[in-house]
C-alpha positions in Angstrom: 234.3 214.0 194.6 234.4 210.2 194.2 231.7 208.5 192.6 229.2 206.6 194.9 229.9 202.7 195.4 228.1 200.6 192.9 224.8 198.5 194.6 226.1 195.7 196.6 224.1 191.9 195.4 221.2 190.4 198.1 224.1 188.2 199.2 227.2 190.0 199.0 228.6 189.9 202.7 229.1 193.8 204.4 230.4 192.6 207.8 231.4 188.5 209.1 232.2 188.1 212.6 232.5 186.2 215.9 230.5 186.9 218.8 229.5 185.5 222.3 225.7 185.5 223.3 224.0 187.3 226.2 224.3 185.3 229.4 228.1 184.9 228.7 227.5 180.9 229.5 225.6 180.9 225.9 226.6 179.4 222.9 228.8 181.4 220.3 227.8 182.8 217.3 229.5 183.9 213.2 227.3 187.2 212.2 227.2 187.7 208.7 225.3 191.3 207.3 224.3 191.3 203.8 222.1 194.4 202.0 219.2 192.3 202.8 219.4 190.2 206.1 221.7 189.1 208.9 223.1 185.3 208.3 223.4 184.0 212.1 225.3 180.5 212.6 225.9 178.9 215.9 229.4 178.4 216.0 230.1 176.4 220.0 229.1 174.2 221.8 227.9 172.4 218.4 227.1 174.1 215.2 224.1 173.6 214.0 223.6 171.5 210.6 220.1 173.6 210.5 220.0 176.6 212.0 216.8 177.6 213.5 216.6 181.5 213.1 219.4 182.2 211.7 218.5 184.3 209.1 216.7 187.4 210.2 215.5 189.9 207.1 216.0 193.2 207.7 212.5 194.0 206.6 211.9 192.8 209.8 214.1 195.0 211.6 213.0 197.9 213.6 216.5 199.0 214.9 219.4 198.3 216.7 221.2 199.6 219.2 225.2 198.8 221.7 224.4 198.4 225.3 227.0 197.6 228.0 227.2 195.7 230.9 226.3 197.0 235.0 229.5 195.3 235.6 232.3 197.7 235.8 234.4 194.1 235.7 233.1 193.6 232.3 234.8 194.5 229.1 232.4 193.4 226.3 230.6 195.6 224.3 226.8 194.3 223.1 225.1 194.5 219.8 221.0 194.3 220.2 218.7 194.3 217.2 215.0 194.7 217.5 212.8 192.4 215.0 209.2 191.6 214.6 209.3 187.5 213.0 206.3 186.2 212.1 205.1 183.2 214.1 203.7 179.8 212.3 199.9 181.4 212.7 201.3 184.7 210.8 200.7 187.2 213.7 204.3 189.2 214.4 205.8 189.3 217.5 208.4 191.4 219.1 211.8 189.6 219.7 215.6 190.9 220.9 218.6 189.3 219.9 221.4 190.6 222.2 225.2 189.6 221.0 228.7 190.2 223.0 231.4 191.3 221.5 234.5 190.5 223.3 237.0 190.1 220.9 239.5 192.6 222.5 240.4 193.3 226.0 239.4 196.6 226.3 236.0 197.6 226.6 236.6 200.7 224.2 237.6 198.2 221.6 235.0 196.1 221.5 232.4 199.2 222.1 234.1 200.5 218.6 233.2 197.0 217.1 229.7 196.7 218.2 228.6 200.5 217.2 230.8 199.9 213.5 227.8 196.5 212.9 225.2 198.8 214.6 226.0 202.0 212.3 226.1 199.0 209.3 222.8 198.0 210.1 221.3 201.2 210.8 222.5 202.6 207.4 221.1 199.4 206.0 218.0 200.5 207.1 217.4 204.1 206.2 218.8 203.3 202.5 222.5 205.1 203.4 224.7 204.0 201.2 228.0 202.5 202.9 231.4 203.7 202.1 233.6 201.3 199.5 236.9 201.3 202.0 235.1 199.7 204.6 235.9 202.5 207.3 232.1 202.8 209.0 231.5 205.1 212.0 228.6 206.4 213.5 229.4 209.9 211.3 227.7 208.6 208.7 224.6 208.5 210.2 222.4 211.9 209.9 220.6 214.0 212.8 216.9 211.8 214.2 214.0 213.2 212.2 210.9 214.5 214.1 208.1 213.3 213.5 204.4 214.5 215.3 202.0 212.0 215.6 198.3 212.9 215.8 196.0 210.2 217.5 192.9 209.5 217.5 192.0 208.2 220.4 188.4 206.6 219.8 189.5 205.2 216.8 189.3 201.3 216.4 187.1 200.7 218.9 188.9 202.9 221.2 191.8 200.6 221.1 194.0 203.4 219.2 195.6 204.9 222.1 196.3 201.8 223.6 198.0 200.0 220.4 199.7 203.3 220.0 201.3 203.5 223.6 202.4 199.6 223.6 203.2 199.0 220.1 203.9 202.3 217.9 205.5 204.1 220.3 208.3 201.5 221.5 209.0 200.7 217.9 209.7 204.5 216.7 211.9 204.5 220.0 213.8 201.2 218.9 214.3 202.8 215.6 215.8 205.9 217.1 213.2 208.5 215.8 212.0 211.2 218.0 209.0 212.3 218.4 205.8 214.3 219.7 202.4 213.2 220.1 199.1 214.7 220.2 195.4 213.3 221.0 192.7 215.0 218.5 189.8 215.9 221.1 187.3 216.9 217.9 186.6 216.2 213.8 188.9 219.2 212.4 191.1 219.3 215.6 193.9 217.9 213.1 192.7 220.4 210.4 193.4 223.1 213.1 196.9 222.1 214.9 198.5 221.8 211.2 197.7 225.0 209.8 199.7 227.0 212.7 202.3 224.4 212.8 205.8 226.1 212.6 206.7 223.1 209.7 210.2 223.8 209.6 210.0 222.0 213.4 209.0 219.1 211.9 209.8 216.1 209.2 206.7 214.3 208.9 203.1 214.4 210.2 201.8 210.5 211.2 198.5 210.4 212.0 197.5 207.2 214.0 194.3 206.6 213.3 191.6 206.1 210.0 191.7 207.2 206.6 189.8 210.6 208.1 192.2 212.0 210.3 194.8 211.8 207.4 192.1 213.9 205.4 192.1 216.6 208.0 196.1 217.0 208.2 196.2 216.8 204.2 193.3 219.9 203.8 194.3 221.6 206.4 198.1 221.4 205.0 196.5 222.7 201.2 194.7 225.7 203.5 198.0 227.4 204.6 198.9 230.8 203.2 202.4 228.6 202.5 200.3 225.6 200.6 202.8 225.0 197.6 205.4 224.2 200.7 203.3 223.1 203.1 201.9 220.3 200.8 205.6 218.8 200.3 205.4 217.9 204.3 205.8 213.9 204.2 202.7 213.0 205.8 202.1 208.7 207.1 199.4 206.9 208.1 199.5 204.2 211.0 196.4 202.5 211.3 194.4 202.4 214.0 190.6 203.2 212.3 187.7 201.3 211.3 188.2 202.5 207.4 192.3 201.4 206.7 192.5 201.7 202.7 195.7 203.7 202.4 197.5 201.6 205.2 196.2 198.5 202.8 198.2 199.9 199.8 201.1 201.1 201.6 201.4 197.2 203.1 200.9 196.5 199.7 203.9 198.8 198.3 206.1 197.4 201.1 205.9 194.5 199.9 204.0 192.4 202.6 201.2 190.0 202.6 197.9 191.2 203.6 197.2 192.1 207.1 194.4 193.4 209.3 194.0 195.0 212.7 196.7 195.3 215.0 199.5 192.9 211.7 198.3 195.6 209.4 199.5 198.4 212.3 203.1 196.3 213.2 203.9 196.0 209.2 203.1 199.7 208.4 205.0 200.8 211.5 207.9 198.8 210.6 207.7 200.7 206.9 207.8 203.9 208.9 210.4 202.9 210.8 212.8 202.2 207.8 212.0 205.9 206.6 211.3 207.4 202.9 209.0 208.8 200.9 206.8 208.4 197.8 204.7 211.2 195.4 201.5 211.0 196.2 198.4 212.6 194.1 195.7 214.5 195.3 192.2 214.7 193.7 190.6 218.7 194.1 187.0 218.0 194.4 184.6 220.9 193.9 181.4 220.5 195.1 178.0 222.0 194.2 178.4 225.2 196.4 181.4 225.9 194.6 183.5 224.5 197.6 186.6 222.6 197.3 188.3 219.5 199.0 191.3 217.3 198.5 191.3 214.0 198.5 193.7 211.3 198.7 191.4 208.1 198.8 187.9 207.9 196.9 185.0 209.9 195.8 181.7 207.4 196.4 178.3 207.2 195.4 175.7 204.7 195.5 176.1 201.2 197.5 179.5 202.4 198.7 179.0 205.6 200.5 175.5 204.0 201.9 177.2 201.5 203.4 179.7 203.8 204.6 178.0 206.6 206.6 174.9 203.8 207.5 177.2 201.9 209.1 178.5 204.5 211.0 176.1 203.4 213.9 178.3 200.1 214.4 181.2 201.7 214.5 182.2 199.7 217.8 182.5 196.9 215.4 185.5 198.1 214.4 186.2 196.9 210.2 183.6 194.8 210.8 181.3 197.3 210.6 181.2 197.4 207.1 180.8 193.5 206.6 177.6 194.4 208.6 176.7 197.4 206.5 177.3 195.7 203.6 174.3 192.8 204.7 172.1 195.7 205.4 172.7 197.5 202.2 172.4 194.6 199.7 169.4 193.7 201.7 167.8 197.0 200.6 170.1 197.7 197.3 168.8 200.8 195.6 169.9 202.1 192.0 170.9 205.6 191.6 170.3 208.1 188.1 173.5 209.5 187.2 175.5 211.1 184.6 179.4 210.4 184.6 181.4 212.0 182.5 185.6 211.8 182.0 188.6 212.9 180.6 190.0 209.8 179.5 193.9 209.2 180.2 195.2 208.7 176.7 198.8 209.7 177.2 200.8 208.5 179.9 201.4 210.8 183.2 203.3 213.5 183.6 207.4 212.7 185.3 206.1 212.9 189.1 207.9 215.4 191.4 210.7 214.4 193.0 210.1 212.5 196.4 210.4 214.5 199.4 211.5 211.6 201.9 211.8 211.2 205.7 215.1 212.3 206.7 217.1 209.3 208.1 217.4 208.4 211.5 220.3 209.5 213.4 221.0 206.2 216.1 221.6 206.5 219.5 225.4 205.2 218.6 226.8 208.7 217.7 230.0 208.9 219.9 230.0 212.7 220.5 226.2 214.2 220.0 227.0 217.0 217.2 225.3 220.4 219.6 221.4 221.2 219.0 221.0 224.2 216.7 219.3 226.6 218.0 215.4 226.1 217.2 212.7 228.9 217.5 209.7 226.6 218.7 206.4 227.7 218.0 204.2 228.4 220.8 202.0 225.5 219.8 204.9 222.9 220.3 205.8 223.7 223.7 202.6 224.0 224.9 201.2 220.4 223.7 204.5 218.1 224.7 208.0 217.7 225.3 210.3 215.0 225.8 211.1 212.5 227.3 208.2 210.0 227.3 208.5 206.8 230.0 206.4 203.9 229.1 206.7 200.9 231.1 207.4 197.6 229.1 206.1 194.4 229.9 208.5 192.8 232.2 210.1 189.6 229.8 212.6 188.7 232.5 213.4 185.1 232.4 213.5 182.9 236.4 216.5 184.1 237.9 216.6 187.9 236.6 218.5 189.9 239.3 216.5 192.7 238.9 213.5 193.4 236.7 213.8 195.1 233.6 214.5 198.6 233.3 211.9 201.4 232.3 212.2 201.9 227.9 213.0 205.5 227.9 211.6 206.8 224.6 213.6 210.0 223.0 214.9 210.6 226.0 217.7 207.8 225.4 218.0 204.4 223.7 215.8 201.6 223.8 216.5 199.7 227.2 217.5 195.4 226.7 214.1 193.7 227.1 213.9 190.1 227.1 217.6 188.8 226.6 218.0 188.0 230.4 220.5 185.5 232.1 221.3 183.9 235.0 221.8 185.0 238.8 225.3 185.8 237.9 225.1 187.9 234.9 224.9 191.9 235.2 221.9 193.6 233.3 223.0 195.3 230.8 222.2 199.0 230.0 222.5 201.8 226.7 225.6 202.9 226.5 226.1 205.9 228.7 228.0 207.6 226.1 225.6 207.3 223.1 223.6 209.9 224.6 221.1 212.1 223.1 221.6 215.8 221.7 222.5 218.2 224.7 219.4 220.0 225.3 217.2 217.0 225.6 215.2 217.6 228.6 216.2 214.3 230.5 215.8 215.4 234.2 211.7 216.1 234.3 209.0 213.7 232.7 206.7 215.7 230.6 203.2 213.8 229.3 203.0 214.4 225.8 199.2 214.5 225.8 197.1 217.1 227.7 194.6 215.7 230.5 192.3 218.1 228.6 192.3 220.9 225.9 195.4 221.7 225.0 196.3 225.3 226.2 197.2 227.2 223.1 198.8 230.4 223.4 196.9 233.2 222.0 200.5 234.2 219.8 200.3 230.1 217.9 199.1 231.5 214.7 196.0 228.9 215.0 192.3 229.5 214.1 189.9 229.5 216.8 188.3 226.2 216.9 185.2 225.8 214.2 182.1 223.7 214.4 182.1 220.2 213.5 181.3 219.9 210.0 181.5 216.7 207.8 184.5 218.0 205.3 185.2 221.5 205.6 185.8 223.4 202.2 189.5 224.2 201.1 191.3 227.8 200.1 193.9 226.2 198.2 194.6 229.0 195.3 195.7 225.5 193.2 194.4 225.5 189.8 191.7 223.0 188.1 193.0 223.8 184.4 191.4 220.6 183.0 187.7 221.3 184.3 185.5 224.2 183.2 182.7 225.8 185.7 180.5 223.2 187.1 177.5 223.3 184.7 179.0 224.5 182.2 179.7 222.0 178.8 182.3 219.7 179.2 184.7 219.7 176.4 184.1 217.7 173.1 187.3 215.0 174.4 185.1 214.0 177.2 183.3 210.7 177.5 179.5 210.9 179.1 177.8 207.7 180.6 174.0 208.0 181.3 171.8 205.5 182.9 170.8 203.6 186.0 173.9 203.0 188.9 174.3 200.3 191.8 177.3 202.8 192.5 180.3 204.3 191.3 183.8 205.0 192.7 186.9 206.9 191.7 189.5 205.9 193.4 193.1 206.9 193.6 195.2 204.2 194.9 194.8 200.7 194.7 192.7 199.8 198.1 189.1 200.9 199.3 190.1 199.3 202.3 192.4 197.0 203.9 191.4 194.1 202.6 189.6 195.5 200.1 191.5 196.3 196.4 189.6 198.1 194.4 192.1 199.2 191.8 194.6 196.2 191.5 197.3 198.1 189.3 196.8 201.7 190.5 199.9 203.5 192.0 200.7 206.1 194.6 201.9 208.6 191.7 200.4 207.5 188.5 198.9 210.3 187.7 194.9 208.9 187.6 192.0 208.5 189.1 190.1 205.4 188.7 186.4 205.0 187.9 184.6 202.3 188.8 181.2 201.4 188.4 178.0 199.2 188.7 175.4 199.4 186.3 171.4 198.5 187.7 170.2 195.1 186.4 173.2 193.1 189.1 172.1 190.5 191.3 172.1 190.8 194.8 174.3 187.8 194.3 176.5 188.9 191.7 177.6 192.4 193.7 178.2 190.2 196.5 180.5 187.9 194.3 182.4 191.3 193.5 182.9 192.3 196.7 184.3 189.0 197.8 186.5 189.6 194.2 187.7 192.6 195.6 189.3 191.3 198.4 192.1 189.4 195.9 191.6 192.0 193.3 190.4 189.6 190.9 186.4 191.7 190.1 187.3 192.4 186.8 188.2 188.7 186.1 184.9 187.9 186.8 183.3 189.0 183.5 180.7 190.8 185.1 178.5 193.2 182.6 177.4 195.4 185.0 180.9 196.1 186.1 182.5 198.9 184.3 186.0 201.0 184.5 187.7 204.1 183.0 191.4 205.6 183.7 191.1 209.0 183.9 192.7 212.6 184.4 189.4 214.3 185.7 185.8 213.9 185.9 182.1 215.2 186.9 179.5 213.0 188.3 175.7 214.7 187.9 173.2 212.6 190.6 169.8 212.8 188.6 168.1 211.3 191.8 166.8 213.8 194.4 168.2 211.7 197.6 171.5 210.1 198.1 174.8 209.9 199.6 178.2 211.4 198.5 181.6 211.0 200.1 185.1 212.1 200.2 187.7 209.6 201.5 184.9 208.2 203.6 183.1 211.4 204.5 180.0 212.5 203.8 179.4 216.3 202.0 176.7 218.2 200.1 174.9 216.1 197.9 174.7 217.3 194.3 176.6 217.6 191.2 180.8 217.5 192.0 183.8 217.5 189.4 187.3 216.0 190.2 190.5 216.7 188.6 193.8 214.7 189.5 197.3 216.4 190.3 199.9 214.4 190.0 202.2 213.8 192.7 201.1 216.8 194.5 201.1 215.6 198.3 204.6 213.0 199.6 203.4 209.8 201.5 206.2 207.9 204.0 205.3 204.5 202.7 209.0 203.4 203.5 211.5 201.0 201.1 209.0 199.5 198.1 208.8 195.7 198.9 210.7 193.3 196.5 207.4 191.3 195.4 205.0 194.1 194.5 201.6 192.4 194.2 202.8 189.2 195.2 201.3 190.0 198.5 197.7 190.2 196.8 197.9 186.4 196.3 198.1 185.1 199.7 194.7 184.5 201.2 195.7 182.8 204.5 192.7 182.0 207.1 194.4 183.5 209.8 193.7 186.8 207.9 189.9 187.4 208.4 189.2 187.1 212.3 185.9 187.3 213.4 184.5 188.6 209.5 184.2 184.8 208.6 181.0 184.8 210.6 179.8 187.7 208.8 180.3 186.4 205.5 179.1 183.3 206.2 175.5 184.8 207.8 176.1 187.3 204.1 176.7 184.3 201.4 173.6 182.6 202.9 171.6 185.3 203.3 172.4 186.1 199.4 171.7 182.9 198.2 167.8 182.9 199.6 167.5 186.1 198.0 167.6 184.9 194.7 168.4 187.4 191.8 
């Protein structure tokens, strides 16, 4: 077996070429595709001295597909690719560059062309590795994953369905992943649909939604008879919530500056989009009852969970909810009694597991779709959605279209041309009839992949009968807690106990508490800790809001605060001493009373997509454009603060 080609340099050219532009009247182009963009130069009537978008980073990239023309006259080939450029005020925006290639005189020859840059770009994306001799044919690109995406639909101000249906769901098309979707109806409903899921159906779980709905899928994947296999399911996160922490450090990871609302959503889909996977810790937290929970986010107490489950009553404020909370609650700070106790990390972490990752997408260019195998589909699939799923697309025809645009046919083909019109005298151009998708795909009827109501569930799906709401419902996991002895019982003698008076203390495991919010600047998806944060009593109403303002660059611990405090560590316990308060786990509230935590590393697999080049880079841009409406809030805060005096 030959050894795999060495890594190709940022700038080392894959593919160079000459192509016509889409109307044919259009100017003429030389394509160049490196590992890490495609170099576009305008080659007639007049090249340009400076091009104006001719470099297009594939980070940018959602996918690509070969349409042909209407026109049975017509012998070109086409080359689309689907990108998401910022504009000057930083917001993206969805763009198609269309390209004819009509270098030969027979349409089969030029189709060859176009697929051979559309497989090279494709396998750019998913991190394939190209072959050395150059030969590069839609073979080398694997079967689509599947992917089911849970939604929430009340989440972000009830926007979540919608952002999902116009933006989520068109880019996972353009990228050539399939997919089914289902709408949570209750808290747990997520819980519930994963542990009867037949997983072998599947290759991730998205949720599109909060930090909570990924809490649900992540529990109720730990509560499966199957755990230890269940938990290597690649789970994602698009957001769509009022709480976005992990969809913070997952923009982070990839790379990108920081983002809110519906910028936060486009980057992290276009992460998704490029596939891959990352180890991902879990905290086990064991409550007072003896119950147990996992959690991928935070444990809270103190000013942090009070503003979090007081502010729930604003919720159709969206993030801005918690600017609001966060008025209220240093308006009225409390201190909290408290003993913290920790195993301190000393040593470094353990090697994390290997990364179970997305399986790459197979494009809608394969010549000659490889037969379905034969699936066994549990009750619970068929019954919730099939495929296709229409969704009609803005119609971006330019004056003089000579018909509208066609309907973008998700999994049920590929991703119509939307927005590279011509003239009167130019055919539309459509997918290529021959890039189909695998036979079996239901093509003929047009099945909704969301229920009008409860979902009808087959008394043979292997789920639970649906439970009362509860805040976090306890786990069965049979995984071990070796590092932490019976709660109330002595802690060991390598333990380190803090005693005293607390504004609040967080652990947190990665490095955002929200999306614009970083409360752990150098914590990792896999490193193996937990990090402890806290806030001794004696801060100023002023100083705690200087931290949280900090916290939004990552700088708090620059600030030389002595309140402030911070421990790595491998496990804890946290004791309340004060009869009343609030605990939470990843943003939900449970039982108040004593609670111990240990880490296991790398436990869980997160699809955070190809890591960015500038790690942390991002955390130093602090455009204007960023914060929205929340300037007003901290404006009303900062003065607020400063008449409050210490």
């Amino acid at each position: 077996m030959a050894p795999p080609p060495p890594p190709l340099a940022a700038s080392t050219p894959l593919l160079h070429g000459e192509f016509g532009s889409y109307p044919a009247r259009g100017p003429r182009f030389a394509l160049t595709l490196t590992s890490q963009a495609l170099h576009i130069q305008r080659l007639r009537p007049k090249p340009e001295a400076r091009p104006r978008g001719g470099l297009v980073p594939l980070a940018e990239v959602s996918g690509c597909c070969t349409l042909r023309s209407r026109s049975p006259s017509d012998s070109a080939a086409y080359f689309c690719i689907y990108t998401y450029p910022r504009s000057r005020r930083g917001s993206r925006r969805r763009t198609t560059r269309t390209f004819r290639t009509d270098g030969a005189t027979t349409y089969e020859e030029n189709r060859a062309e176009a697929q051979r840059w559309a497989t090279a770009l494709t396998c750019l994306l998913r991190g394939l590795p190209l072959p050395g001799d150059g030969e590069i044919t839609p073979d080398l690109l694997p079967r689509p994953p599947r992917l089911l995406l849970l939604v929430n639909p009340f989440g972000g101000r009830g926007l979540a369905w919608q952002w999902c249906k116009n933006y989520v769901l068109p880019m996972i098309s353009e990228a050539g992943l399939s997919f089914n979707l289902i709408q949570t109806e209750r808290q747990n409903h997520a819980r519930e649909l994963v542990q009867g899921l037949s997983l072998s159906e599947w290759d991730g779980i998205v949720t599109v939604s909060g930090d909570g709905l990924l809490h649900e899928v992540l529990n109720g994947l730990l509560d499966r008879p199957d755990w230890e296999e269940a938990v290597k399911m690649p789970v994602g996160i698009l957001p769509c919530g009022s709480g976005n922490a992990l969809a913070g450090a997952v923009n982070q990871h990839g790379g990108f500056e920081p983002a809110l609302g519906l910028d936060l959503l486009l980057n992290c889909s276009l992460l998704l989009c490029r596939g891959g996977g990352h180890p991902l810790d879990l905290l086990s937290v064991t409550l007072a009852s003896g119950s147990r929970c996992f959690s991928f986010l935070s444990v809270a107490w103190g000013f942090v969970s009070d503003v979090d489950i007081q502010s729930e009553r604003f919720r159709a404020l969206g993030s801005a909810r918690f600017t609001l909370g966060t008025v209220l609650g240093l308006a009225t700070l409390h201190t909290y009694r408290g003993r913290l106790s920790y195993l301190p990390a000393t040593v470094e972490p353990t090697s994390p597991t290997p990364v179970h990752s997305l399986p790459r997408a197979k494009s809608e260019l394969t010549l000659t779709p490889d037969p379905a195998p034969p699936m066994a589909h549990s009750p619970l699939h068929r019954s919730v959605s099939d495929l296709p799923l229409p969704l009609p697309q803005p119609a971006l025809a330019s004056p003089g279209s000579p018909e509208p645009l066609p309907i973008l046919s998700l999994n049920g083909g590929g991703p119509e041309l939307a927005g590279d019109w011509g003239g009167a005298g130019d055919a539309p151009l459509s997918p290529d009839p021959l890039l189909s998708s695998p036979p079996g795909s239901p093509r003929t009827a047009l099945h909704s992949p969301v229920a009008e109501g409860a979902p009808v569930i087959p008394p043979s799906s292997g789920l639970p009968p649906p439970t009362p709401d509860a805040r976090v419902a306890a786990s069965t996991c049979g995984l071990p807690d070796h590092l932490l002895p019976p709660l109330g019982t002595p802690l060991p003698p390598d333990w380190v106990t803090l005693e005293g008076d607390f504004v609040l203390m967080l652990a947190i495991s990665p490095s955002h508490l929200g999306a614009d919010l970083v409360a752990a600047p150098h914590a990792r998806f896999d490193d193996g800790l937990v990090h402890l944060c806290w806030v001794r009593s004696g801060i100023s109403r002023a100083a705690l809001l200087r931290l949280f303002l900090a916290m939004e660059r990552g700088s708090q611990f620059s600030l030389g605060c002595p309140q402030l405090g911070y421990a790595a560590a491998r496990a804890f316990r946290l004791e309340p001493l004060t009869p009343r308060g609030v605990l939470t786990v990843d943003g939900e509230q449970v039982e108040y009373g004593p609670l111990q935590a240990q880490m296991h590393p790398g436990l869980g697999t997160l699809l955070t997509g190809p890591p960015g080049l500038c790690q942390g880079a991002a955390l130093l841009f602090h455009n204007s454009w960023l914060w929205g409406s929340q300037d007003l809030f901290r404006i009303v805060l900062t003065e607020a603060v400063g008449g409050w005096g210490p």
